[in-house]
Rosetta silent file (secondary structure, phi, psi, omega in degrees, C-alpha in Angstrom):
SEQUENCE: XXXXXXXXXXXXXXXXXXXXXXXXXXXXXXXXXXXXXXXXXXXXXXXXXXXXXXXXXXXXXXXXXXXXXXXXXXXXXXXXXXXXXXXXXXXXXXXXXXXXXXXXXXXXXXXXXXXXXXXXXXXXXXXXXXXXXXXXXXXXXXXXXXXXXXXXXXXXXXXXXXXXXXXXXXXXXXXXXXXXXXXXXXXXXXXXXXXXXXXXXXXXXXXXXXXXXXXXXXXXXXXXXXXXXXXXXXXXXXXXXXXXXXXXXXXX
SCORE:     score description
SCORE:     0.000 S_00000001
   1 L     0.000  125.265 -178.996   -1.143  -37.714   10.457 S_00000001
   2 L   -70.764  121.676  167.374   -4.992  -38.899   11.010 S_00000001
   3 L   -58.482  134.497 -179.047   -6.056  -37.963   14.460 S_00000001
   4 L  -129.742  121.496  165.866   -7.550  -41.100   16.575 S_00000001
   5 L  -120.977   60.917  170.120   -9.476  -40.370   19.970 S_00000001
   6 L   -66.174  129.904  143.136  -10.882  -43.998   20.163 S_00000001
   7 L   104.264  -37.326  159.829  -11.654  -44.433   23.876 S_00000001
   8 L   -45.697  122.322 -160.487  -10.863  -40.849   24.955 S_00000001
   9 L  -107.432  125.422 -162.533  -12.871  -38.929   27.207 S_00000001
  10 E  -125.136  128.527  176.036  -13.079  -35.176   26.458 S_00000001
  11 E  -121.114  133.072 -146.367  -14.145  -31.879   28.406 S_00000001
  12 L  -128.600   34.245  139.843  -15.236  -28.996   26.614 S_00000001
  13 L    26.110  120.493  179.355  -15.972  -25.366   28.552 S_00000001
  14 L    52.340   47.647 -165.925  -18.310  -23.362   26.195 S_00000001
  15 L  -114.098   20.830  135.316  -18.945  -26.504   23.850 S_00000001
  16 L   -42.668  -66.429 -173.539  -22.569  -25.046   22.463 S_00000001
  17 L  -137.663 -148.568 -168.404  -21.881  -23.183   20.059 S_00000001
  18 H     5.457 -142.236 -129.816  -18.487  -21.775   17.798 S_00000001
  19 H   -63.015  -22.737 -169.429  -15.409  -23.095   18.193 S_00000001
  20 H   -51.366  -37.372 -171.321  -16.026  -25.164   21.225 S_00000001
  21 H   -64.983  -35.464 -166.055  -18.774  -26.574   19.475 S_00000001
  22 H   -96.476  -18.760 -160.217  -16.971  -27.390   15.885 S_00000001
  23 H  -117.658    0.335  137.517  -14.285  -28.798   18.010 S_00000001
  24 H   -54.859  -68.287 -146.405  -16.843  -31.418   20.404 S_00000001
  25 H   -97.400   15.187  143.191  -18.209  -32.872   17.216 S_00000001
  26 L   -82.830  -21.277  177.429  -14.758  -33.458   15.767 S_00000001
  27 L   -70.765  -49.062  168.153  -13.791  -34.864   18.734 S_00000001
  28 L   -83.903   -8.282  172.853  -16.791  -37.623   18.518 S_00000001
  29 L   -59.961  -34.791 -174.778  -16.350  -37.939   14.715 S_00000001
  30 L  -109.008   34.198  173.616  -13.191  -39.522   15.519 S_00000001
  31 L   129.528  -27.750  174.885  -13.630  -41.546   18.043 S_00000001
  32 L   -61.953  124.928 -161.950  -14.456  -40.043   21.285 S_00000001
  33 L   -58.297  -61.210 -172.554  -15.922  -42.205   24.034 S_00000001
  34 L  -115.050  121.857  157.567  -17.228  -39.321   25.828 S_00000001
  35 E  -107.067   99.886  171.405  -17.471  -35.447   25.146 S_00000001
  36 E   -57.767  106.317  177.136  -18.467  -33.523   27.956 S_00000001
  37 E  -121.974 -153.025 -178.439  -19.608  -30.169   27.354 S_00000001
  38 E  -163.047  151.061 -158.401  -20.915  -26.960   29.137 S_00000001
  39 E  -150.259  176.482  157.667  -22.999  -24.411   28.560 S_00000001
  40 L  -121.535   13.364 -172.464  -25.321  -21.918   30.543 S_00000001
  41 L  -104.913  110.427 -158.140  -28.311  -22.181   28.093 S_00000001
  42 L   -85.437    2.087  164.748  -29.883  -25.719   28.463 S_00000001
  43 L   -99.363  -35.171  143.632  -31.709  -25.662   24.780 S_00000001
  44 H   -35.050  -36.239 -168.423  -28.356  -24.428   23.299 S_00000001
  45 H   -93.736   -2.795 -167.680  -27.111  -27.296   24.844 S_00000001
  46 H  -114.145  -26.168  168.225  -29.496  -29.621   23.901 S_00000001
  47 H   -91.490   -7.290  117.640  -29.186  -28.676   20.060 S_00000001
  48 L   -24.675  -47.716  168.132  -25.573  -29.352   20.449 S_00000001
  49 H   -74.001   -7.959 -165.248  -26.098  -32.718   21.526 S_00000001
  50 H   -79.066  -34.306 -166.887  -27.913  -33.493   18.297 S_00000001
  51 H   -86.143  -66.122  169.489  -25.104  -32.013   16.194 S_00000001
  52 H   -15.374  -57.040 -161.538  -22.517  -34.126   18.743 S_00000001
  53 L   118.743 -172.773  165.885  -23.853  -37.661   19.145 S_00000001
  54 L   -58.753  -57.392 -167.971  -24.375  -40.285   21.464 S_00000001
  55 L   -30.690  -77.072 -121.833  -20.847  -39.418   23.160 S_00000001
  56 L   -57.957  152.544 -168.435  -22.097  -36.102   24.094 S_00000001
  57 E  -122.790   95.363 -161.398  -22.651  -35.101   27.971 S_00000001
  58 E   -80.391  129.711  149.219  -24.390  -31.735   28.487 S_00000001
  59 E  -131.856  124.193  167.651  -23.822  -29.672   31.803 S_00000001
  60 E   -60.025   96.671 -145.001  -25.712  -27.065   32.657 S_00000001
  61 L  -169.156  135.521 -173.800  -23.437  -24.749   34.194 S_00000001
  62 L  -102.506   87.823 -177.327  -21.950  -20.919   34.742 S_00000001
  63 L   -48.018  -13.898 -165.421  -18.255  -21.446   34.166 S_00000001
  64 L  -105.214   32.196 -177.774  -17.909  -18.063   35.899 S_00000001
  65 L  -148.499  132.111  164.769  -18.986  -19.179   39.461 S_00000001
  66 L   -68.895   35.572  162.892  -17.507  -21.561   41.987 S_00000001
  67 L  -118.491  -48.151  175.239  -21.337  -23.285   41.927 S_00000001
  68 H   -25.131  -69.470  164.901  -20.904  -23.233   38.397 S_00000001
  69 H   -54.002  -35.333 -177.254  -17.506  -24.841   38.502 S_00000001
  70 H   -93.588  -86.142 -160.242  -18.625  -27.925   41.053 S_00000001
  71 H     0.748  -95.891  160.321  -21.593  -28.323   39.153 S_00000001
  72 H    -3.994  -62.998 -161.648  -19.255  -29.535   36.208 S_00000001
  73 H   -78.437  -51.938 -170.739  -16.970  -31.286   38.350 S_00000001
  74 H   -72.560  -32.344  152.420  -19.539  -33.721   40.359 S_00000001
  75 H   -40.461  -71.790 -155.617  -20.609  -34.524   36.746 S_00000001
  76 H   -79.715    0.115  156.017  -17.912  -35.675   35.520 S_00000001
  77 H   -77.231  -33.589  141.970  -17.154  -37.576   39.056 S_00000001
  78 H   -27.644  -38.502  179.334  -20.514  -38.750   38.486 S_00000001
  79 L   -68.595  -51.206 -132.188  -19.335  -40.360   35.184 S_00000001
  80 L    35.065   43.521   50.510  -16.601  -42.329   36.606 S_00000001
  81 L    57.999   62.585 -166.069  -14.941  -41.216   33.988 S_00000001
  82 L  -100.968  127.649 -148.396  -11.009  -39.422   33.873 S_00000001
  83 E   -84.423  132.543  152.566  -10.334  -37.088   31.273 S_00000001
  84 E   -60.951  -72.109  158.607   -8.065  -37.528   28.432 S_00000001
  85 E  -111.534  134.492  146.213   -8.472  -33.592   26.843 S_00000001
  86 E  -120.026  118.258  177.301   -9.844  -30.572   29.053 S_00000001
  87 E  -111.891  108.020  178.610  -10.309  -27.776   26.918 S_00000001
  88 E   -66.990   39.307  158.836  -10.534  -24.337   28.847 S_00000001
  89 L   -48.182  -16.556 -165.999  -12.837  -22.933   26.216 S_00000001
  90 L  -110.013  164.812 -170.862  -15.315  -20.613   27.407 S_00000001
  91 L   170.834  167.589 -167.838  -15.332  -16.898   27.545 S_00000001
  92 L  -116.714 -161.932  132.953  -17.076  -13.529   26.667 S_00000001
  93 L  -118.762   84.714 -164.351  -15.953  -10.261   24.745 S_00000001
  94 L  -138.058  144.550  177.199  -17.703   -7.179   25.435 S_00000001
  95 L   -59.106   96.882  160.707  -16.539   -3.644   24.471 S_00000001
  96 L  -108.470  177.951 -168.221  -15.562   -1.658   27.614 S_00000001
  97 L   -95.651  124.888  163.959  -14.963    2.365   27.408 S_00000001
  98 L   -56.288  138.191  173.054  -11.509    3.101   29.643 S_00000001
  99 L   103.120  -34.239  157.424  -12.431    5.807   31.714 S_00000001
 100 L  -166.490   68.607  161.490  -16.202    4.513   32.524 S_00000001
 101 L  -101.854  143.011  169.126  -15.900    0.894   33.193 S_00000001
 102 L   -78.486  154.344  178.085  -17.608   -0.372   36.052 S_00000001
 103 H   -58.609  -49.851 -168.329  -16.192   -2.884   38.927 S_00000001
 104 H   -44.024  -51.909  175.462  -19.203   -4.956   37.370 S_00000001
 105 H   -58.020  -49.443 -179.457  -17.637   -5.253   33.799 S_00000001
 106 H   -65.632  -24.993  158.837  -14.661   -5.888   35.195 S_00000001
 107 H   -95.609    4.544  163.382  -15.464   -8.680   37.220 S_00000001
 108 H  -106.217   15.132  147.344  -17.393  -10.375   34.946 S_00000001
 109 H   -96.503  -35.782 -173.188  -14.801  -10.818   32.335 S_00000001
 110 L   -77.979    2.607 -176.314  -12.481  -11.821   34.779 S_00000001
 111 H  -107.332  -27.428  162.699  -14.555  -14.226   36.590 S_00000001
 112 H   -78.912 -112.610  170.747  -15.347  -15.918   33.267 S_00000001
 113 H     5.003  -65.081  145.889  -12.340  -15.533   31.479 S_00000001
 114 H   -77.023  -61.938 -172.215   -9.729  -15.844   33.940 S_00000001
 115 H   -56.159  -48.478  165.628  -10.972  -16.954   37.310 S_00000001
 116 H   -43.564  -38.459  155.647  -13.115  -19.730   35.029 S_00000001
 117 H   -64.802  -66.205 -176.340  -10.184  -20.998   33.456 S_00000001
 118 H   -38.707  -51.201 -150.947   -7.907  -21.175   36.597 S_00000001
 119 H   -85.273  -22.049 -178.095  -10.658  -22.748   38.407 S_00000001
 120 H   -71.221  -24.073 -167.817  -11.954  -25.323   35.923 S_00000001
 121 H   -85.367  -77.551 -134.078   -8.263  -26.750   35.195 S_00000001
 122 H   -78.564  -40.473 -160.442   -7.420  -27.129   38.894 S_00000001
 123 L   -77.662   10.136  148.800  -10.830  -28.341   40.286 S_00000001
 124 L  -140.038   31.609  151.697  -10.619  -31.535   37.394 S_00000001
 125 L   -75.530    3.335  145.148   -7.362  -32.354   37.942 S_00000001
 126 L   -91.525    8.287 -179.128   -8.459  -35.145   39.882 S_00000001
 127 L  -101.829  -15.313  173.165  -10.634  -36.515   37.360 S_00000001
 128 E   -42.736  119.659  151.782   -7.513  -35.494   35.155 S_00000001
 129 E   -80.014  176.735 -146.320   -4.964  -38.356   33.717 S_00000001
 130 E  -107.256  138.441  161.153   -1.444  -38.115   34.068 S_00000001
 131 E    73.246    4.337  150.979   -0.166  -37.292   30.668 S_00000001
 132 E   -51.973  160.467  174.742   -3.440  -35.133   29.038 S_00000001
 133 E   -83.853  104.569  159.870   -3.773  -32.609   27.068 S_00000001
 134 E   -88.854  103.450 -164.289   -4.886  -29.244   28.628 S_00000001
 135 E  -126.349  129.362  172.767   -5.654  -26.750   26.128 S_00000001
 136 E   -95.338  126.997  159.049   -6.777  -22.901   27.059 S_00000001
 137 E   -71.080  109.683  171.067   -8.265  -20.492   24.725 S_00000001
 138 L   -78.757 -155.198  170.612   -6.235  -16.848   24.404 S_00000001
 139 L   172.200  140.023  158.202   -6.625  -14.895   21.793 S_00000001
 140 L   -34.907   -9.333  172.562   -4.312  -12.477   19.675 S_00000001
 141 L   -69.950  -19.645 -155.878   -6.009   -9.896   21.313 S_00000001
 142 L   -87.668  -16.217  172.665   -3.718  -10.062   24.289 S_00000001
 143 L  -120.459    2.295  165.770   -0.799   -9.014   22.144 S_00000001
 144 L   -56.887  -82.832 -142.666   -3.296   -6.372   19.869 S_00000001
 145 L    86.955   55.875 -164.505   -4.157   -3.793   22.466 S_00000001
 146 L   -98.866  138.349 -156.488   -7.334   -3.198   20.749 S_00000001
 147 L   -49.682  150.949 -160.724   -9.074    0.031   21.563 S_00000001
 148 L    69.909   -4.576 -170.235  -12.232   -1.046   23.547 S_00000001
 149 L  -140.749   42.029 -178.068  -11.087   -4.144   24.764 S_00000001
 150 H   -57.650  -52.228 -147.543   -8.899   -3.427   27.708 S_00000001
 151 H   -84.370   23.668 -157.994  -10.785   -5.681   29.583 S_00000001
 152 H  -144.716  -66.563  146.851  -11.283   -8.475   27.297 S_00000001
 153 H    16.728  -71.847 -178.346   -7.280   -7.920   26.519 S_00000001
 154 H   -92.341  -23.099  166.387   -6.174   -8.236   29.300 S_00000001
 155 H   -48.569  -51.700  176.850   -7.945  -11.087   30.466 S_00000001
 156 H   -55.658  -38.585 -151.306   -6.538  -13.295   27.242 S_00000001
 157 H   -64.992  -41.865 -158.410   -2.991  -12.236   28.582 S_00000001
 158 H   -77.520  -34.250  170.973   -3.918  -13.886   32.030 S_00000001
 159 H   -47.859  -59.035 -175.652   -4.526  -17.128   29.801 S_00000001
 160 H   -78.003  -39.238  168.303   -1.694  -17.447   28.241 S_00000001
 161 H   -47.094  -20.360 -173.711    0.277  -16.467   31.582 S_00000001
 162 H  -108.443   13.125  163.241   -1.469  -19.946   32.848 S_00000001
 163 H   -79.660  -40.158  168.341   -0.490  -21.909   29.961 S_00000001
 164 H   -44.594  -51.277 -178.983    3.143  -21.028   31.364 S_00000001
 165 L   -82.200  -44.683  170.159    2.723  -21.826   34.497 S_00000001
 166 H   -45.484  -53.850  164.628    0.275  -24.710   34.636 S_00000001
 167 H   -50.320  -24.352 -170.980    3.090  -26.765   32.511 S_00000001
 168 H   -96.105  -54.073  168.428    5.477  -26.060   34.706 S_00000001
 169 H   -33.251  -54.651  178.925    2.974  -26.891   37.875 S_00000001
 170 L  -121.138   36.648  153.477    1.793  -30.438   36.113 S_00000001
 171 L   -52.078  -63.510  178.040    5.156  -31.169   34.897 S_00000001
 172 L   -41.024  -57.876 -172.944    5.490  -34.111   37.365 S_00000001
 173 L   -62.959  -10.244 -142.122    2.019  -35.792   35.969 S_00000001
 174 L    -0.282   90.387 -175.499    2.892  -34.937   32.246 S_00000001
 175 L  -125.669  131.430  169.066    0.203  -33.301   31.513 S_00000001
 176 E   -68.720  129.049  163.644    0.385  -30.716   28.561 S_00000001
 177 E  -148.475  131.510 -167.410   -1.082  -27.433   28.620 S_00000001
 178 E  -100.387  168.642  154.770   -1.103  -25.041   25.474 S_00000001
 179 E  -144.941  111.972  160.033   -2.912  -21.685   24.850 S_00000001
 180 E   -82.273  118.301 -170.469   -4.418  -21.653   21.976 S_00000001
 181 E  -123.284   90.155  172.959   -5.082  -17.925   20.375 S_00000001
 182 E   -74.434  154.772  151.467   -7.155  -17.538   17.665 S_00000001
 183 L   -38.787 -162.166  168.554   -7.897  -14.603   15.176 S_00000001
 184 L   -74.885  101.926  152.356  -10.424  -12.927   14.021 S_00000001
 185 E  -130.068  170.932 -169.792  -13.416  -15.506   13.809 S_00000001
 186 L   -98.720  113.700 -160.805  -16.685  -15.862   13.143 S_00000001
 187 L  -160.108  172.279 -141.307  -18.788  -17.103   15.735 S_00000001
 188 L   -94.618    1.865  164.036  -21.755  -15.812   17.666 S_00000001
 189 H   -63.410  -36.328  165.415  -19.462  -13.925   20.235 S_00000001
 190 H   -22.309  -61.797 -165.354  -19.825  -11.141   17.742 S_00000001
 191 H   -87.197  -31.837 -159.905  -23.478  -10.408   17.932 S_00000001
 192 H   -75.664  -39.362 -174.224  -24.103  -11.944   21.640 S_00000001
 193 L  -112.357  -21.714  175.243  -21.124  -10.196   23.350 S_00000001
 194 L   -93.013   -1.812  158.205  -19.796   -7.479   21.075 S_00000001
 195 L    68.435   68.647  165.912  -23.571   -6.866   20.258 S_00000001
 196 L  -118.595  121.117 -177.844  -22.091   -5.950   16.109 S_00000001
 197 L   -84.684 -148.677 -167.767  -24.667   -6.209   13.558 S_00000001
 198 H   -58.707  -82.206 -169.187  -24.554   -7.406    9.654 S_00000001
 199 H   -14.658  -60.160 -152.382  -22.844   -4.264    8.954 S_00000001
 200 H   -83.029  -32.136 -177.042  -20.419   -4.167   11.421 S_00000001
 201 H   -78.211  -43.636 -155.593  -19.028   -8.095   11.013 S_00000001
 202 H   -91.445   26.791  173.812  -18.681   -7.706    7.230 S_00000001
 203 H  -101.302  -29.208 -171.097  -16.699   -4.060    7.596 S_00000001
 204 H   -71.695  -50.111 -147.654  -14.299   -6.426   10.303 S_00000001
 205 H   -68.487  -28.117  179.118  -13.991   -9.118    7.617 S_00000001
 206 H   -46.257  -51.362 -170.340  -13.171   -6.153    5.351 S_00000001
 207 H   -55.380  -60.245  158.496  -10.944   -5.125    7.718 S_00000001
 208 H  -112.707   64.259 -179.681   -9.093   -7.979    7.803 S_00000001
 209 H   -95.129  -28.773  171.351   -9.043   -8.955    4.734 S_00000001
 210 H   -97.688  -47.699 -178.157   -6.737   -6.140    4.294 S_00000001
 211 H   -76.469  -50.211  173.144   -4.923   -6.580    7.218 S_00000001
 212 L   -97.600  142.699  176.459   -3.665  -10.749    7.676 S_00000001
 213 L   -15.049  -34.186 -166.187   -1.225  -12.258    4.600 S_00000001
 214 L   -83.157  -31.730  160.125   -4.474  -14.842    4.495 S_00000001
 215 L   107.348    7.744 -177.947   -6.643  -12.235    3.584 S_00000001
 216 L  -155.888  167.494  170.803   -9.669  -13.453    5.359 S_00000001
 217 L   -81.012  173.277 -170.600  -11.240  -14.395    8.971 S_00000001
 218 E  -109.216  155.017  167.722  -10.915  -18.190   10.251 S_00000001
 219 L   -84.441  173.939 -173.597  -14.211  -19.981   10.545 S_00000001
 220 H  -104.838   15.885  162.484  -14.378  -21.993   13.817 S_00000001
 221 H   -76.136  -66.170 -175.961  -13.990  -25.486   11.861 S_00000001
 222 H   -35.400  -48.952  141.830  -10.857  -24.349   11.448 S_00000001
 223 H   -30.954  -78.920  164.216   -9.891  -23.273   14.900 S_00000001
 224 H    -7.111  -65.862 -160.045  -11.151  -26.853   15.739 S_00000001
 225 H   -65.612  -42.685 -168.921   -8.564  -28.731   13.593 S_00000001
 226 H   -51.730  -48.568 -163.013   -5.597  -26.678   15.604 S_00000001
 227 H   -52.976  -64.927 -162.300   -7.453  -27.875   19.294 S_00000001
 228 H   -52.337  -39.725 -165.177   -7.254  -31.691   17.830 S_00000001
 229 H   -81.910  -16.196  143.713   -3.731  -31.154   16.657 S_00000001
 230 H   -56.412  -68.567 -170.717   -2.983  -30.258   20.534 S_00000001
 231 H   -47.700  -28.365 -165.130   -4.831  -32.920   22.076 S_00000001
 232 L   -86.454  176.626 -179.806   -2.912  -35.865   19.858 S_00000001
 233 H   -77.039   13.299  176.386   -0.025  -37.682   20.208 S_00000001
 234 H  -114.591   23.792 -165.552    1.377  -35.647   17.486 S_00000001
 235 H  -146.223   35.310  175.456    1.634  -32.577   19.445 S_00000001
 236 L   -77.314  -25.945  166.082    3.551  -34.846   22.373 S_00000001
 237 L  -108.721   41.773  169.466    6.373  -32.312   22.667 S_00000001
 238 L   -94.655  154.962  141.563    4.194  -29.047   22.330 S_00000001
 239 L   157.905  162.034 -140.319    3.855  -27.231   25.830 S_00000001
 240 L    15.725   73.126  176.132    3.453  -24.001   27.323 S_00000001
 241 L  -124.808  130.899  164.716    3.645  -22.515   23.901 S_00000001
 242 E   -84.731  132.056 -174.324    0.753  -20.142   22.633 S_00000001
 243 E  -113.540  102.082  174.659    0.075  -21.132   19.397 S_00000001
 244 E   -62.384  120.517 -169.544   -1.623  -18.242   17.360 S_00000001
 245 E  -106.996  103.253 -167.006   -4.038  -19.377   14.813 S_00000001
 246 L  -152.910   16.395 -127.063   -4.828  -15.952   13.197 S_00000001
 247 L   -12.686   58.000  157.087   -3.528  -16.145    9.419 S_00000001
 248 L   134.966  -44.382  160.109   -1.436  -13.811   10.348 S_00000001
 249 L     9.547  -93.773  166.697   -2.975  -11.409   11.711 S_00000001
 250 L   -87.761   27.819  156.074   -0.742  -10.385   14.979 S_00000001
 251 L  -143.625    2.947  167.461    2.572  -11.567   13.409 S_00000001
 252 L  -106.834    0.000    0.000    3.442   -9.083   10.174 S_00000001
């Protein structure tokens, strides 16, 4: 079924670069009045709008701060504007060692990751409509355990616990909210947060290449097409479901 977001107004968390990014300028290819995104780099964000459109709305903004968070929010009150999709997109990865992680690491995946997610979904549900799409990014990691990644792990887990709950919370409005959890893809969280050079991404795609049925990693166009097939009306009886996009990955 061809997706149509004529007239829909769309907010995008981490909409710079990978998936958020592949999945703003599908969102104005097909129609979207507005895409709002966020970023904390404002010339990332500005070569984004060029790849975007006209729609696109840049905010300059640290999802992983309550200044961060109102930023964001007074935009898009600014707008007059009410949101259609909010997509809970942004987030880091970084390797820590169990045994000598700092309170620091640990609150700054969790203040991004979790606390960032919690707080952007409730602070723009009043720019929210009644019967959106809310979709959070997980990841497969949360049901991995992968060595090096308690904290990054555990974080995803806390996602997908608020896809559960949120549905149940903004049942009365019927407003949908998913957690989407991709695989292994390739996008610039690699080098920027797991700091892995040439080497080290093409021994992972080796790796699982061997490891999911598809035999390869997903690109973040791909990822993309899953967000849109959440957001539409053809995903009207999806909710609080994780849907793992991973070929495979975490489910043989």
């Amino acid at each position: 079924m061809p997706y149509n977001f004529n007239g829909k107004n769309v907010f995008i968390t981490g909409g710079s670069t990978g998936i958020g990014l592949e999945t703003a300028i599908k969102f104005a290819k097909l129609g979207a009045k507005k895409v709002f995104i966020t970023g904390r780099n404002e010339s990332t964000l500005k070569a984004a709008k060029e790849l975007i459109g006209d729609s696109a709305e840049i905010i300059i903004a640290d999802v992983g701060t309550i200044n961060g968070i109102k930023t964001m929010v007074e935009a898009v009150a600014a707008s007059g504007e009410k949101l259609d999709v909010v997509f809970a997109n942004a987030g880091i990865a970084e390797n820590n060692s169990f045994g000598a992680t700092s309170s620091d690491e640990f609150d700054k995946t969790f203040d991004i990751n979790v606390k960032g997610v919690f707080f952007t979904v409730q602070e723009l549900l009043p720019y929210t409509l009644d019967g959106a799409s809310v979709i959070l990014t997980a990841s497969v990691v949360s049901n991995k355990g992968m060595p090096n990644l308690s904290l990054y792990n555990a974080s995803k887990a806390a996602v997908r616990s608020f896809a559960r709950s949120f549905s149940n919370d903004l049942k009365a409005r019927k407003i949908r909210v998913n957690a989407l959890s991709p695989g292994v893809t390739i996008t610039p969280i690699m080098q920027n947060g797991l700091k892995m050079d040439a080497a080290a991404i093409e021994g992972f795609k080796q790796y699982v290449a061997q490891a999911a049925p598809s035999g390869r990693a997903a690109t973040p166009d791909e990822i993309a097409d899953v967000v849109l097939f959440l957001a539409s009306d053809g995903a009207s009886y999806v909710n609080g479901i994780e849907l793992s996009v991973d070929g495979g990955l975490a489910q043989v």
